[in-house]
MARLUM-555618 format. One record per atom (N, C-alpha, C): residue in one letter; chain; atom name; x, y, z. Coordinates in pm, 1 decimal. Layout:
+------+-----+------+----------+----------+----------+
| type | mol | atom |       px |       py |       pz |
+------+-----+------+----------+----------+----------+
|    A |   A |   CA |        X |        Y |        Z |
...
+------+-----+------+----------+----------+----------+
***
This chain:
+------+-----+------+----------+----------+----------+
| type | mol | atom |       px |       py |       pz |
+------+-----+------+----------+----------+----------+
|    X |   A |    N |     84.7 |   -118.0 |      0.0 |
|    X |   A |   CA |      0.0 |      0.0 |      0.0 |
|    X |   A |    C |     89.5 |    124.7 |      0.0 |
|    X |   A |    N |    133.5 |    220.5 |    -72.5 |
|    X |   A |   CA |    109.0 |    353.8 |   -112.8 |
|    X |   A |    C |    147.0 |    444.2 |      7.1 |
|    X |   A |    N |    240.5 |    485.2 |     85.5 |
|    X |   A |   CA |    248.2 |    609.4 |    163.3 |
|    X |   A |    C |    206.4 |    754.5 |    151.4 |
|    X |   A |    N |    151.0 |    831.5 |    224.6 |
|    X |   A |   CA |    147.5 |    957.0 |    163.6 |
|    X |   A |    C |    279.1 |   1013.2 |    133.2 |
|    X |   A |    N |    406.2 |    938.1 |    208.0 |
|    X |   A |   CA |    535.5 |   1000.7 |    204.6 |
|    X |   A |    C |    595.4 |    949.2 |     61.4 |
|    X |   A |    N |    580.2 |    840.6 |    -37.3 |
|    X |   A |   CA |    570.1 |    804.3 |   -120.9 |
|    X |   A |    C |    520.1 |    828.0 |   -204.8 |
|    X |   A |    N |    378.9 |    882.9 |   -202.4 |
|    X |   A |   CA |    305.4 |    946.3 |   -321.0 |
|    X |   A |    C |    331.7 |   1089.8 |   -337.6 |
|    X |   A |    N |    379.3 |   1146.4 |   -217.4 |
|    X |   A |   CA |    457.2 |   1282.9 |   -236.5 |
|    X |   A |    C |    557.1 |   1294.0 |   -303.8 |
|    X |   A |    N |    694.5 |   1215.8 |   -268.6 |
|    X |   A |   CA |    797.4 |   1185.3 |   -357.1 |
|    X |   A |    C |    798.1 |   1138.4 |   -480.3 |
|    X |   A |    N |    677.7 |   1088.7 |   -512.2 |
|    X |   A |   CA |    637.5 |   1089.6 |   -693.9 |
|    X |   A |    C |    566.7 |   1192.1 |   -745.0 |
|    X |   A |    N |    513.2 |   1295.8 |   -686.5 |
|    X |   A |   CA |    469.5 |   1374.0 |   -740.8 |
|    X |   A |    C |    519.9 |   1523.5 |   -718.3 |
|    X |   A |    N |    604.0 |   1553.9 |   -637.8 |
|    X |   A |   CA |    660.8 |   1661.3 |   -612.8 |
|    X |   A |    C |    809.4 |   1690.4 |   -700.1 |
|    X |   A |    N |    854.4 |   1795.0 |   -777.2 |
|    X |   A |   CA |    949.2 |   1822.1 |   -847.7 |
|    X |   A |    C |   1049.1 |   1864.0 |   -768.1 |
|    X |   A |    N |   1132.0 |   1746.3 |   -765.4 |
|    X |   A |   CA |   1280.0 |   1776.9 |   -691.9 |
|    X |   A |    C |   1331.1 |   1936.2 |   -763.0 |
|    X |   A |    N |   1386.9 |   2007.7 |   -652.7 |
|    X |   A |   CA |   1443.3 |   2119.6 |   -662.5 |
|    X |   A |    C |   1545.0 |   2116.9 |   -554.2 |
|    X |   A |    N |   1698.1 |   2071.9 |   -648.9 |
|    X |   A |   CA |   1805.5 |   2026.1 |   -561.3 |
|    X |   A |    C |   1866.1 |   2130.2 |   -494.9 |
|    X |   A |    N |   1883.6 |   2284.7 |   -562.9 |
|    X |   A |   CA |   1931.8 |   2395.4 |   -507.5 |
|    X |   A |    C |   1901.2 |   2487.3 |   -413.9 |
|    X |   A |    N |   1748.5 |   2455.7 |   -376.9 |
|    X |   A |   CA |   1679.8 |   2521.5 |   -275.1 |
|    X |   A |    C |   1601.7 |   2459.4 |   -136.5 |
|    X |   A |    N |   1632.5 |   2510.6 |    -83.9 |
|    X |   A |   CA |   1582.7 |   2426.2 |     33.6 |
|    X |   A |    C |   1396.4 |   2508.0 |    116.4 |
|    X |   A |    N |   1398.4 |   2395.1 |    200.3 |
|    X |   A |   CA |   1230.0 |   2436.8 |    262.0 |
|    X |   A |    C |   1262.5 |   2440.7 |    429.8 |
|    X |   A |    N |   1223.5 |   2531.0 |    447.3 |
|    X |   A |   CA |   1210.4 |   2573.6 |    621.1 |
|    X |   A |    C |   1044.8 |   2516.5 |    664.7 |
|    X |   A |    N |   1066.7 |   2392.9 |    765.0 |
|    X |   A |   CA |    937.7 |   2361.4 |    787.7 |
|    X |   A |    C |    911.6 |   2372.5 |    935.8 |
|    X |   A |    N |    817.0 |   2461.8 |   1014.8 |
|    X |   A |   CA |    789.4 |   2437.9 |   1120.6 |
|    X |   A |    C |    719.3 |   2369.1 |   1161.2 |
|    X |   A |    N |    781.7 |   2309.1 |   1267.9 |
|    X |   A |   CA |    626.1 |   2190.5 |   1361.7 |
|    X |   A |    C |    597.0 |   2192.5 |   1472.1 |
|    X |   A |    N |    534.7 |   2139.1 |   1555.5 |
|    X |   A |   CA |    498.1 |   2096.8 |   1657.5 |
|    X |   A |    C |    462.7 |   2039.9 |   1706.6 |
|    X |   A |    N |    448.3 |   1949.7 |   1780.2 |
|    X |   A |   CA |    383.3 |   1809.3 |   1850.3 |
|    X |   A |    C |    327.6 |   1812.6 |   1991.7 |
|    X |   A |    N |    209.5 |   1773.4 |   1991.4 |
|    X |   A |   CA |    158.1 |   1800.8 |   2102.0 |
|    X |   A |    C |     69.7 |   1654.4 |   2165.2 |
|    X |   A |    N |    126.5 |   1627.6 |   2230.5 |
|    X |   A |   CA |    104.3 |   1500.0 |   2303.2 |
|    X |   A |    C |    -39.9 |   1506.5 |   2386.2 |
|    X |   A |    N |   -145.8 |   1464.7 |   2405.1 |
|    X |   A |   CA |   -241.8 |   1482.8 |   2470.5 |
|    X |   A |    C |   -239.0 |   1391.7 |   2573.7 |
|    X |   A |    N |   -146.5 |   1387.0 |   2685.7 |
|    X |   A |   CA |   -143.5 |   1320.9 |   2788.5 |
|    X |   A |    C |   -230.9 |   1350.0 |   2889.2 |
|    X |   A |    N |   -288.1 |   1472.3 |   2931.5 |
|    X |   A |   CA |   -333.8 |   1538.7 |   3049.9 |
|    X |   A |    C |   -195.0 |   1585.6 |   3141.3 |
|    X |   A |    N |   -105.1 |   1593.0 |   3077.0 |
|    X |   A |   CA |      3.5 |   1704.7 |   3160.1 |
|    X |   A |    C |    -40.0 |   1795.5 |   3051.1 |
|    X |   A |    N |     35.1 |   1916.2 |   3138.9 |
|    X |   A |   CA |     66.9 |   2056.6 |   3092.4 |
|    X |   A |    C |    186.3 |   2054.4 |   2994.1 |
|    X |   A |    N |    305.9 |   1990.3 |   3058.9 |
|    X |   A |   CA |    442.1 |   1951.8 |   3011.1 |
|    X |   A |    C |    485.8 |   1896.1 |   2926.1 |
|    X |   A |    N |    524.8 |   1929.5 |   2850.6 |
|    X |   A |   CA |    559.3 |   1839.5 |   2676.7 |
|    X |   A |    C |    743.1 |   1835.0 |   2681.3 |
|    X |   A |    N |    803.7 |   1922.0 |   2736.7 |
|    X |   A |   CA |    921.1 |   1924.1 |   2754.3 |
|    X |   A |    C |   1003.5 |   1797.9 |   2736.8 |
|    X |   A |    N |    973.9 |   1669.9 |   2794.0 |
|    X |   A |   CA |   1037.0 |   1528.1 |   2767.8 |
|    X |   A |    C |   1002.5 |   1540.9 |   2600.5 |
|    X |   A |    N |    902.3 |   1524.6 |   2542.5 |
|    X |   A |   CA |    846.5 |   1512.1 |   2427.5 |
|    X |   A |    C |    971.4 |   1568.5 |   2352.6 |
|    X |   A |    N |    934.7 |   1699.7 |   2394.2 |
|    X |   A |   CA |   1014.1 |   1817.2 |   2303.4 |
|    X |   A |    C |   1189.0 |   1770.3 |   2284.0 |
|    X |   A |    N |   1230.3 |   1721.1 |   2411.9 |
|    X |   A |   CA |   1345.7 |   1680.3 |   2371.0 |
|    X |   A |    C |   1394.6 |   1552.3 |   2345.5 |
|    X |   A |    N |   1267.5 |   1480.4 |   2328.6 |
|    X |   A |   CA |   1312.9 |   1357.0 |   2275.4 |
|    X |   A |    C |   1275.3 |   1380.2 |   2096.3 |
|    X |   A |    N |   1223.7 |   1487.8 |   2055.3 |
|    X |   A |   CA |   1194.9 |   1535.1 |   1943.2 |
|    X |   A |    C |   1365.8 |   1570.2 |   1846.9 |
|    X |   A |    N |   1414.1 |   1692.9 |   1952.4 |
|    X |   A |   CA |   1572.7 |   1711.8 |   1993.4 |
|    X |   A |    C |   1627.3 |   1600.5 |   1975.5 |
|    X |   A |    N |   1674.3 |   1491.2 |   2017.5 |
|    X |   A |   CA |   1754.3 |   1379.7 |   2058.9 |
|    X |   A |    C |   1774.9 |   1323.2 |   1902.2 |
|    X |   A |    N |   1600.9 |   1264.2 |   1838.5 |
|    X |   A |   CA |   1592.6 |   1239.4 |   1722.9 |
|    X |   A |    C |   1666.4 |   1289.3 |   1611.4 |
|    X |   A |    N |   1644.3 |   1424.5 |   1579.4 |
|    X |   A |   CA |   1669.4 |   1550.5 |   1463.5 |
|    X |   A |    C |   1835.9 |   1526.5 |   1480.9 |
|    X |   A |    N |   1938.8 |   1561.1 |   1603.8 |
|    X |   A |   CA |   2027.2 |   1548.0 |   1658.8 |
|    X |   A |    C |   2103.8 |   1416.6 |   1590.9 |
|    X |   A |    N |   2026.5 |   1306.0 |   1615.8 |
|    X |   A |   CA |   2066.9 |   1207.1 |   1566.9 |
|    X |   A |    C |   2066.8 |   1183.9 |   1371.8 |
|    X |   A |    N |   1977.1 |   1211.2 |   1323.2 |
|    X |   A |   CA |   1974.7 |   1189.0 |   1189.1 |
|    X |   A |    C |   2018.4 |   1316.1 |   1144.2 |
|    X |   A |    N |   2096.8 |   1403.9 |   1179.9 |
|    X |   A |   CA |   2217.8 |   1499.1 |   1196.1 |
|    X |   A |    C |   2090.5 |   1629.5 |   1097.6 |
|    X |   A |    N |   1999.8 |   1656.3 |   1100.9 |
|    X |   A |   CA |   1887.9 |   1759.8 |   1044.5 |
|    X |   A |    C |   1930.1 |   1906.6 |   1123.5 |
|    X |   A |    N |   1930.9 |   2022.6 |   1018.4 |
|    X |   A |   CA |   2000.0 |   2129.9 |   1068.4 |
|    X |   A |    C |   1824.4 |   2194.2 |   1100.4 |
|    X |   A |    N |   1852.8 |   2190.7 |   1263.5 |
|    X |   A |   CA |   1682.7 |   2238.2 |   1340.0 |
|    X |   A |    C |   1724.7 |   2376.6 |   1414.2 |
|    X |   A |    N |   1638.2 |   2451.0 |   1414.4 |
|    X |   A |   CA |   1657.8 |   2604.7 |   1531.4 |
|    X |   A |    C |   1496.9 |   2526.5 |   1632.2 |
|    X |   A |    N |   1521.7 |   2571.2 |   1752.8 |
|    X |   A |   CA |   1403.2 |   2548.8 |   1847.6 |
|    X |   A |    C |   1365.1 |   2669.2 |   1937.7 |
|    X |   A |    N |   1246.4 |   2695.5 |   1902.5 |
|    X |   A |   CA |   1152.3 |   2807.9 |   1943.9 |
|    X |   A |    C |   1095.8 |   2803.9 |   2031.8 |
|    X |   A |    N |   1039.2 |   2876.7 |   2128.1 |
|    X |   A |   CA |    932.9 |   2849.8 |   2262.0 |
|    X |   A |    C |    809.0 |   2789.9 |   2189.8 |
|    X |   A |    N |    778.2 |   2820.0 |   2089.0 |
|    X |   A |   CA |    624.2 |   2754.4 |   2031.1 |
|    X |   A |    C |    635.5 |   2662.7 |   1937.5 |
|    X |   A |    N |    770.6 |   2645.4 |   1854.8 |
|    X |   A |   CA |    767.3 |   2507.8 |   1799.9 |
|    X |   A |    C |    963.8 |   2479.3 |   1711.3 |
|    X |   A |    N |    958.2 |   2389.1 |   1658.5 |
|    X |   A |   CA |   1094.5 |   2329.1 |   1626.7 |
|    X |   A |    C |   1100.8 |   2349.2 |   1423.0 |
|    X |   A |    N |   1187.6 |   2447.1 |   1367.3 |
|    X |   A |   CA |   1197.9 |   2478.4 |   1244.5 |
|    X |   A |    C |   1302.0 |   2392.9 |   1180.3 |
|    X |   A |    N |   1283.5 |   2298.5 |   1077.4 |
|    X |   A |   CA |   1368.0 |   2214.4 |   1022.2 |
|    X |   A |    C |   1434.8 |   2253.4 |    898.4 |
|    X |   A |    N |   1539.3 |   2255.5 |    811.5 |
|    X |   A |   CA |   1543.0 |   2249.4 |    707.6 |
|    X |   A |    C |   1532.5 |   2117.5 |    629.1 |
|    X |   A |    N |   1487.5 |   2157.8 |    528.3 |
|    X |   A |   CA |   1503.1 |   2017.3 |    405.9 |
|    X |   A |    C |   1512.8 |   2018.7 |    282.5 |
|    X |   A |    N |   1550.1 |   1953.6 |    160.1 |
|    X |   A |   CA |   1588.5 |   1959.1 |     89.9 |
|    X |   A |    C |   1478.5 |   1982.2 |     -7.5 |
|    X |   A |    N |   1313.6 |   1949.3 |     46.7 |
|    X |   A |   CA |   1207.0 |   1955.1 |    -71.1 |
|    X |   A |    C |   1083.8 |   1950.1 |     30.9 |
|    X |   A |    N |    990.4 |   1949.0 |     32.8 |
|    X |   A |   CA |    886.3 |   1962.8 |    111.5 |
|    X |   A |    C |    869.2 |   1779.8 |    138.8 |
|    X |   A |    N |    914.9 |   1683.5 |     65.9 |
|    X |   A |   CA |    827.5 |   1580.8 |    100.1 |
|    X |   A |    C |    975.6 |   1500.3 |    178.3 |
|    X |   A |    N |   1072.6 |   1532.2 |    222.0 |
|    X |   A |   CA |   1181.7 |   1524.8 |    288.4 |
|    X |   A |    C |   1150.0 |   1564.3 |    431.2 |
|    X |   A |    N |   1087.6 |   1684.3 |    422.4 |
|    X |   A |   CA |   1068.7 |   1757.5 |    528.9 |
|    X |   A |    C |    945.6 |   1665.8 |    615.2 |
|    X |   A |    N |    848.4 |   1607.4 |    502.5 |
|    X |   A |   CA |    722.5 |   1542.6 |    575.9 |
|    X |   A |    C |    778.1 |   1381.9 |    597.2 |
|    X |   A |    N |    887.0 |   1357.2 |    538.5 |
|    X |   A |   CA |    906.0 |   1221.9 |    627.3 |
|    X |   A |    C |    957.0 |   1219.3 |    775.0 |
|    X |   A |    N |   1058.1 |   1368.7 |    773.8 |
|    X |   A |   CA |   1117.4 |   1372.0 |    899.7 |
|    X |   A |    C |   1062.0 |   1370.5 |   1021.0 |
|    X |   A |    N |    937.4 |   1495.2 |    957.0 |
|    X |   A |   CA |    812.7 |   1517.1 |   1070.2 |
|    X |   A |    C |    745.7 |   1410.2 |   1089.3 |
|    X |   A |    N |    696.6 |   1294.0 |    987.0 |
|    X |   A |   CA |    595.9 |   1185.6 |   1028.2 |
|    X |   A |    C |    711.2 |   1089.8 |   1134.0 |
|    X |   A |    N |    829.7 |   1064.0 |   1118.2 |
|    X |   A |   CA |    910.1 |    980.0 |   1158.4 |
|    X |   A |    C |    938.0 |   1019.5 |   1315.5 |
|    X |   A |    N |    951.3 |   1156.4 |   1377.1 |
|    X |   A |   CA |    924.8 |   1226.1 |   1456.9 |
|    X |   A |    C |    808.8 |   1216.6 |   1524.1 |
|    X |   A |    N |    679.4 |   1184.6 |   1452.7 |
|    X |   A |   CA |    572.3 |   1220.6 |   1502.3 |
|    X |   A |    C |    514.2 |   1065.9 |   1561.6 |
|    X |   A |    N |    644.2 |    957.7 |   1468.2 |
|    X |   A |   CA |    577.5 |    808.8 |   1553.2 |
|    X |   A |    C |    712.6 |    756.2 |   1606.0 |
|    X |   A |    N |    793.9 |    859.4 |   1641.9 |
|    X |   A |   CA |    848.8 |    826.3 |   1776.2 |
|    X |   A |    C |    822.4 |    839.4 |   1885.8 |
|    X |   A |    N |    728.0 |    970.1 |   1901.4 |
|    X |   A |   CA |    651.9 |   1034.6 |   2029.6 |
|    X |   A |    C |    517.7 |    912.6 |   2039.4 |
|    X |   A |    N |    470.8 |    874.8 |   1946.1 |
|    X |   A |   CA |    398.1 |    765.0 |   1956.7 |
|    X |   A |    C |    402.3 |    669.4 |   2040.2 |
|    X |   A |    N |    568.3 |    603.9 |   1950.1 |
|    X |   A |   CA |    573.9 |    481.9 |   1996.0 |
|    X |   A |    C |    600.9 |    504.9 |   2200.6 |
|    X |   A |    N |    638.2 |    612.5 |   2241.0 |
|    X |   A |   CA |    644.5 |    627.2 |   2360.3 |
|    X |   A |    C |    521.8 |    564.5 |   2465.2 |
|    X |   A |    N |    411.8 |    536.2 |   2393.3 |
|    X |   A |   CA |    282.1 |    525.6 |   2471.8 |
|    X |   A |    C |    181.8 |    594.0 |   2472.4 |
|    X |   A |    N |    188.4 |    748.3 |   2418.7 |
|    X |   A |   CA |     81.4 |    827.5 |   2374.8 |
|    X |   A |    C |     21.7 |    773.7 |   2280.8 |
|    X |   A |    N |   -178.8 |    783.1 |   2354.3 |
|    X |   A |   CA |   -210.5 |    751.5 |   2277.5 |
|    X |   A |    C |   -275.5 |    831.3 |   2172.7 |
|    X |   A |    N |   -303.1 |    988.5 |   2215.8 |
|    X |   A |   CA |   -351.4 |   1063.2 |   2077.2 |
|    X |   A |    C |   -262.2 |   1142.6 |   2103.5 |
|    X |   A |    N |   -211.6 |   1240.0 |   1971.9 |
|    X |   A |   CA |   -134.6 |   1350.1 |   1936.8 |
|    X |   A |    C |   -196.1 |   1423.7 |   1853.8 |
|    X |   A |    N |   -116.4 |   1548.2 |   1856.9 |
|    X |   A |   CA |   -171.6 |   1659.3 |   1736.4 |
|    X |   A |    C |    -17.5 |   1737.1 |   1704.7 |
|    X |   A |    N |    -40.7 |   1700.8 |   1586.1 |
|    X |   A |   CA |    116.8 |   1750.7 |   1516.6 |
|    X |   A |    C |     46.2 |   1869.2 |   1399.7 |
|    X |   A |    N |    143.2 |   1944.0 |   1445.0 |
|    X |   A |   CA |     78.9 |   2119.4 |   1362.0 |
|    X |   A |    C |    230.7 |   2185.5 |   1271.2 |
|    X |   A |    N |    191.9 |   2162.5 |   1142.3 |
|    X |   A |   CA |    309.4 |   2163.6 |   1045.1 |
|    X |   A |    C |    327.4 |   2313.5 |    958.2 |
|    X |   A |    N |    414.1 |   2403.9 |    979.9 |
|    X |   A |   CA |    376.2 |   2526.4 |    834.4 |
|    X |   A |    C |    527.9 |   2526.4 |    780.9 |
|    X |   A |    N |    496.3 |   2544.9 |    640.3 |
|    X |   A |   CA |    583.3 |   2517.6 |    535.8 |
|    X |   A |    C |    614.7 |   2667.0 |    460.6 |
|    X |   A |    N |    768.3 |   2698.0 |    442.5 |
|    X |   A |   CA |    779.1 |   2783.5 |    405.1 |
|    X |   A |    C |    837.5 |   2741.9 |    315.4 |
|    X |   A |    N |    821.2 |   2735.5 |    142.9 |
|    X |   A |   CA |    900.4 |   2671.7 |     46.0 |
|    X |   A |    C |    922.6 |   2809.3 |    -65.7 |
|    X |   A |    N |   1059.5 |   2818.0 |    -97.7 |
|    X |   A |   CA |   1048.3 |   2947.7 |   -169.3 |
|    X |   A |    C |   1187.3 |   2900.9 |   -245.1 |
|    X |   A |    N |   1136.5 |   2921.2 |   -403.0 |
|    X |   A |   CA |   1166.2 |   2838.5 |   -511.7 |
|    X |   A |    C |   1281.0 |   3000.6 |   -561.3 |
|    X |   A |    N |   1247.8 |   3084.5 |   -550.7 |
|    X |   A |   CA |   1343.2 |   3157.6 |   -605.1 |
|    X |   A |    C |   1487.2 |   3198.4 |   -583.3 |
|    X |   A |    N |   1487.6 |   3210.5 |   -471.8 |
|    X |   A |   CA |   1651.2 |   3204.9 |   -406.0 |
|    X |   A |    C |   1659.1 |   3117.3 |   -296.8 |
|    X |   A |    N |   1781.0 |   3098.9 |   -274.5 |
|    X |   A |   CA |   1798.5 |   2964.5 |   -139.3 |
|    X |   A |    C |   1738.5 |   3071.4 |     20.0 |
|    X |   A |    N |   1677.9 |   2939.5 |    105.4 |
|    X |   A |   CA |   1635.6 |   2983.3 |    212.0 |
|    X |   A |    C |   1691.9 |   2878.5 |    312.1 |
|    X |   A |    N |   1729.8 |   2939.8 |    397.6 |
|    X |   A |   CA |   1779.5 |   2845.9 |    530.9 |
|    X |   A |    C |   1729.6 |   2938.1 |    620.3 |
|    X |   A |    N |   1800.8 |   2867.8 |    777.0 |
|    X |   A |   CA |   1730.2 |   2895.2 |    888.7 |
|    X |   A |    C |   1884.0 |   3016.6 |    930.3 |
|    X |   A |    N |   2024.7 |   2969.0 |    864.2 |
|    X |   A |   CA |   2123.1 |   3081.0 |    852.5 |
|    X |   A |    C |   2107.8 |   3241.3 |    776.9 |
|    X |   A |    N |   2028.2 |   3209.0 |    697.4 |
|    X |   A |   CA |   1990.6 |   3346.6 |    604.1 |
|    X |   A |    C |   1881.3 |   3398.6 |    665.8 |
|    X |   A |    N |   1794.5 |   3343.9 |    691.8 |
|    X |   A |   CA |   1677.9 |   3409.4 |    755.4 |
|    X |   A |    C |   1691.8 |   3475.4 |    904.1 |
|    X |   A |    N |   1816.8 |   3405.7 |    969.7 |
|    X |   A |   CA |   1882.2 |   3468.3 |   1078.2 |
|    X |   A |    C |   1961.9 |   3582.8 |   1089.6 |
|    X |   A |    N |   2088.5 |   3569.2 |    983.0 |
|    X |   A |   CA |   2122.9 |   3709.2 |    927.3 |
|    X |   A |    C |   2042.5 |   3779.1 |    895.6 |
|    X |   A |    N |   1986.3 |   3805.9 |    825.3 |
|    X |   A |   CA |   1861.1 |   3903.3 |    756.2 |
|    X |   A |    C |   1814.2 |   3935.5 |    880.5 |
|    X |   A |    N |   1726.9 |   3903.3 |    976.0 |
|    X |   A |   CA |   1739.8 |   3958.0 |   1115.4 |
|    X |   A |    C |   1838.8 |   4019.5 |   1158.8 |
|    X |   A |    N |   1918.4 |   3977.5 |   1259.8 |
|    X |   A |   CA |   2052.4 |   4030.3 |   1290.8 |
|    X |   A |    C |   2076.7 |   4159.9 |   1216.4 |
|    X |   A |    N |   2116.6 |   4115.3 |   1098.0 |
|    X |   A |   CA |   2147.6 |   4311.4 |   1029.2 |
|    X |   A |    C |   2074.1 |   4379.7 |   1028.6 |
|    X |   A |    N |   1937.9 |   4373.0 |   1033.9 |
|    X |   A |   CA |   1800.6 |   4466.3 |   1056.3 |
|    X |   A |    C |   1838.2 |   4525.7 |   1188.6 |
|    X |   A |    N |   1853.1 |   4441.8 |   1337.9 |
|    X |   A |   CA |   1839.4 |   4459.1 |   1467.6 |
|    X |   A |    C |   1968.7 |   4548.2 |   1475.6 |
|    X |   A |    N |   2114.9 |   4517.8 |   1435.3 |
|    X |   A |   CA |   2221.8 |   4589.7 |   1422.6 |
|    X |   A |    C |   2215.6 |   4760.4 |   1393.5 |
|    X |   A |    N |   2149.0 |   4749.0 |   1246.2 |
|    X |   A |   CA |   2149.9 |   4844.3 |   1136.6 |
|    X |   A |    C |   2043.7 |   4963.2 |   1272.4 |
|    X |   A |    N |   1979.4 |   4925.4 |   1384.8 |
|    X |   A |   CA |   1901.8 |   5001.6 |   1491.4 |
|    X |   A |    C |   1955.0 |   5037.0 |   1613.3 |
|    X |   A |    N |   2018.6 |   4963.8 |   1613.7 |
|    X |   A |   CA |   2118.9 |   5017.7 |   1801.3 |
|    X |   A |    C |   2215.3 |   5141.5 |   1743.1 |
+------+-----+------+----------+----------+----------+
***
C-alpha cells in the first residue's frame, strides 16, 4: 500500500538547489501541561539523523531539501513520540518553500541580525 510520504515523492518536483524551512509541533495529549520530555526527545531524534533544526518556545523549524523530505522527517518524529505510549497527538506543520533564491534557517537569521544591528 502507497504512503502519503511516497506518493509525495512521486509527485513533487525535486528542486536540488533550494531548500524548505518547515515548522512543527507536537503536542502529546497526555493530560500534563508539560511536553518538555516530548520536546526533547523530538531534539535527541533531529540530533541524531544529523537535520539542521533552530528550536523556538512555540515550535521546532527544520530544514530540508524539498517539502516531502521535510514530511518524512516530521511523520518519523511524530511516531516516535507515539511509539512512547501516547495515545492521541496533534502535530501542527507550516511550510515555508520558496523556489526563487535559497532559504535556510542561517539566512533568515542574518537578515534579522542586520536589521536589529542596522538600529542600536
Amino acid at each position: 500500500m502507497p504512503t502519503l510520504i511516497n506518493e509525495l515523492n512521486s509527485k513533487f518536483i525535486k528542486v536540488t538547489s533550494m531548500t524548505v524551512l518547515i515548522s512543527f509541533y507536537i503536542v502529546p495529549l497526555t493530560g500534563s501541561p508539560s511536553i518538555s520530555r516530548y520536546v526533547g526527545e523530538v531534539i535527541h531524534f533531529l540530533r541524531e539523523k544529523n537535520i539542521k533544526f533552530m528550536l523556538t518556545p512555540e515550535s521546532t523549524i527544520i530544514e530540508a531539501r524539498d517539502v516531502a523530505e521535510g514530511l518524512k522527517i516530521i511523520a518519523e518524529a511524530h511516531e516516535g513520540i507515539m511509539s512512547l505510549g501516547v495515545k492521541r497527538m496533534v502535530t501542527v506543520i507550516k511550510i515555508d518553500d520558496r523556489r526563487d533564491k535559497p532559504l535556510t534557517l542561517d539566512i533568515m537569521k542574518h537578515k534579522v541580525d542586520t536589521i536589529l544591528m542596522d538600529h542600536i
